[in-house]
N, C-alpha and C positions, 0 to 999 in steps of 0.2 A: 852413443854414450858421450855426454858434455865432460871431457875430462880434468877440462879446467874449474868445474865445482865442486869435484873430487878433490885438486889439488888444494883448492881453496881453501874448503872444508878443513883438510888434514895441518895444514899451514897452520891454519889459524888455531885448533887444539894443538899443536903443538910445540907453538910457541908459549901458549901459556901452561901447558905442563913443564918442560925446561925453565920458561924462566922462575915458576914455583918453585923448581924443584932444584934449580942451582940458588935459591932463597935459602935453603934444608928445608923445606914443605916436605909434607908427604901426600901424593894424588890420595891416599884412603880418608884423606882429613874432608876431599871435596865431596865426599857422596854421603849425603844426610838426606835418608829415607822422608821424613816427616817436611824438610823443606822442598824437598822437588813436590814431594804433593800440593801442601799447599800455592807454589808457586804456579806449577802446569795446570792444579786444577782448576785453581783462581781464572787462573788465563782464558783457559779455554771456556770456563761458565761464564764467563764476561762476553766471548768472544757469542759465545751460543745464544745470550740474554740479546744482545743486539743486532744477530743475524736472522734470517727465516731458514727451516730447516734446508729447502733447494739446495742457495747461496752456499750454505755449511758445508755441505756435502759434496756440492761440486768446485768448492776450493780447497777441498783435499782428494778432488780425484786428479787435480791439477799439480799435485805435487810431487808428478813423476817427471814434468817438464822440466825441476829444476836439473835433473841427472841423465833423463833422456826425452829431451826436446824435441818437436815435431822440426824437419828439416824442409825450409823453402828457397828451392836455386834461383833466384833470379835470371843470371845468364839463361837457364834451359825452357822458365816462364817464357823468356822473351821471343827463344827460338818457337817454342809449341806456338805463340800466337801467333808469330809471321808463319807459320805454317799451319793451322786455321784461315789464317786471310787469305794466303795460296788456293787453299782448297774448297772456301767458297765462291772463290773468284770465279774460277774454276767451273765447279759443279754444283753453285748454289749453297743453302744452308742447310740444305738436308744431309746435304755429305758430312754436316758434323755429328749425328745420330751416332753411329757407331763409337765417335770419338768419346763424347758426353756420356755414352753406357761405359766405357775405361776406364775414365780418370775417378781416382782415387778423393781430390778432394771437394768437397759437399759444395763449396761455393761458388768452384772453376764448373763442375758440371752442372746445377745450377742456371751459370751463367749461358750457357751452350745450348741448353735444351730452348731458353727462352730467345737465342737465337733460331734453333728451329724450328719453335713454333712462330714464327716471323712476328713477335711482337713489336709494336712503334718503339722508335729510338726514345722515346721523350719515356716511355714507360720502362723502356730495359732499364736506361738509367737510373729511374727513380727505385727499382724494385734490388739493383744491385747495390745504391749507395747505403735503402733502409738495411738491409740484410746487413750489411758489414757495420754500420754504425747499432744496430742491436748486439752483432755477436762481440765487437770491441767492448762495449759497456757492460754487457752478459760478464765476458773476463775480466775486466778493470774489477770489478765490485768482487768476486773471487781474491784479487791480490789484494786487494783493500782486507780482506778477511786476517790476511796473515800480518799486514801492516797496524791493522786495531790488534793483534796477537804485541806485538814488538811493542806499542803505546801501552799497556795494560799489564806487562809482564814486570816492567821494574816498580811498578807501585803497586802490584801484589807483592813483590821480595819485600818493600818497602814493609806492607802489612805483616807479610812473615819475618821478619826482624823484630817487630814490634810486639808481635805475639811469642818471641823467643825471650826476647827481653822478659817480658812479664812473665814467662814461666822462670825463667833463671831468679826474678826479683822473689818470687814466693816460695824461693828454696836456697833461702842465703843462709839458713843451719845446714845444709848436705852439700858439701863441694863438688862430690860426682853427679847431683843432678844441675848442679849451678853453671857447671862448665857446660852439660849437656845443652843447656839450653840458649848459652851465648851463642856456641859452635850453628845452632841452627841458627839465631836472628841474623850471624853474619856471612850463613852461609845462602839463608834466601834470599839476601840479598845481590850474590854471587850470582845466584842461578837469575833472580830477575832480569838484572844488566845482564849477564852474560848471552840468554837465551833469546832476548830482544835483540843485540847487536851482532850475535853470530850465527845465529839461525833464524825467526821470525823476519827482520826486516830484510836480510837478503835474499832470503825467499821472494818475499813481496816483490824487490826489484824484480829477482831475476824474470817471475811470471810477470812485470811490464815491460820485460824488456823484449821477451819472444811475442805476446803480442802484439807490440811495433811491432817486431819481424813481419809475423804472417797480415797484421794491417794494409804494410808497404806490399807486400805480395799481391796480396788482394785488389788493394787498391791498382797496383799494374795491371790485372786482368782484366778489371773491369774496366778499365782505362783503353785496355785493349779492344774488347770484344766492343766496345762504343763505338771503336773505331772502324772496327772491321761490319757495325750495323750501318755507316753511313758511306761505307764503300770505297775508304782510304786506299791509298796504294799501301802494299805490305812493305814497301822499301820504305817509307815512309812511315809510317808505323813502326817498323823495329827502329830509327832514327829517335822518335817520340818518347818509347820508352825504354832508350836507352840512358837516361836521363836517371831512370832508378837503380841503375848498379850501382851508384854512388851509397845505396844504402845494405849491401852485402858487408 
């Protein structure tokens, strides 16, 4: 559980409930059923109108990362690889069979098996750099999803202001609907900014900010397992990438 996007999160609505409400605001004045729709729906059929259904769908299966992020050690990367290089040294590459049936992630195993099928260095490399430069771009264009969310959100509110306004203007004889319809222009504007800067766009980061993570991860194993195909010394090697804790 990432608990500093929890605290974030609560910070940030709570500052502007307080400072509303030390205004004399009342929170009931901010929730206008008809502007959250038009703003969220706005949003999101924009976001749908320029997405392909994949892309949609798997950058909102991505948005458990902002609260509960996949976890990559570095330090423990580095121990497992000098200890892979130990034990091909050792007893060849076959002894990492067992290991590559264990590990958990798709691109460390992956990389392992294609050492034990003894394929040439020039191709491990090339087959490990496409893989990670597909799955980075696969994820970048996911957060981009919620970043077109954050660009698209305050010029819906925009729109929905606009269409408050014009309802309050054609009901300048009834003051109960004239107010009604201010409260919405000003409040989907509310929701546009607000839903863009406090939720959409830091979404967006935070899903590029764990993909570096696991990039730089990745990129250390394969940076590894290169190493241990052309028969480096393992002291040497954990030397090499130690170079990446800088990025923990």
């Amino acid at each position: 559980m990432d608990r500093l996007s929890i605290v974030g999160l609560l910070v940030a609505i709570l500052a502007i409930y307080v400072g509303f409400a030390l205004d004399g605001g009342s929170i009931s004045t901010l929730f206008e059923l008809p502007a959250f729709i038009i703003v969220v729906g706005g949003t999101l059929g924009a976001v749908m109108l320029q997405s392909s259904s994949g892309q949609f769908l798997h950058a909102f299966s991505l948005l458990k990362w902002v609260f509960l992020p996949p976890r990559y050690d570095i330090e423990q990367g580095i121990e497992n690889v000098v200890h892979w290089a130990e034990k091909s040294r050792e007893s060849g590459y076959l002894a990492l069979e067992d290991i590559a049936l264990d590990e958990e992630d798709s691109y460390t195993q992956k990389g392992l098996n294609l050492l034990v099928d003894g394929v040439e260095l020039d191709n491990l490399r090339v087959s490990l750099e496409l893989d990670l430069d597909i799955y980075r771009e696969h994820n970048l264009r996911s957060a981009n999803v919620f970043e077109s969310m954050g660009g698209y959100s305050p010029t819906i509110g925009i729109l929905g202001a606009v269409l408050g306004l014009i309802h309050a203007m054609s009901n300048l004889t009834e003051p109960s609907l004239l107010g009604q319809g201010i409260a919405t222009a000003f409040i989907a504007t509310i929701y546009g900014v607000g839903f863009a800067n406090l939720i959409y766009l830091p979404i967006a980061n935070k899903i590029r900010a764990i993909i570096h993570q696991q990039t730089m991860y990745r990129e250390m194993i394969s940076e590894g397992l290169i190493s241990i195909a052309h028969g480096e010394n393992p002291h040497a090697i954990a030397n090499k990438l130690s170079a990446f804790r800088l990025e923990q």
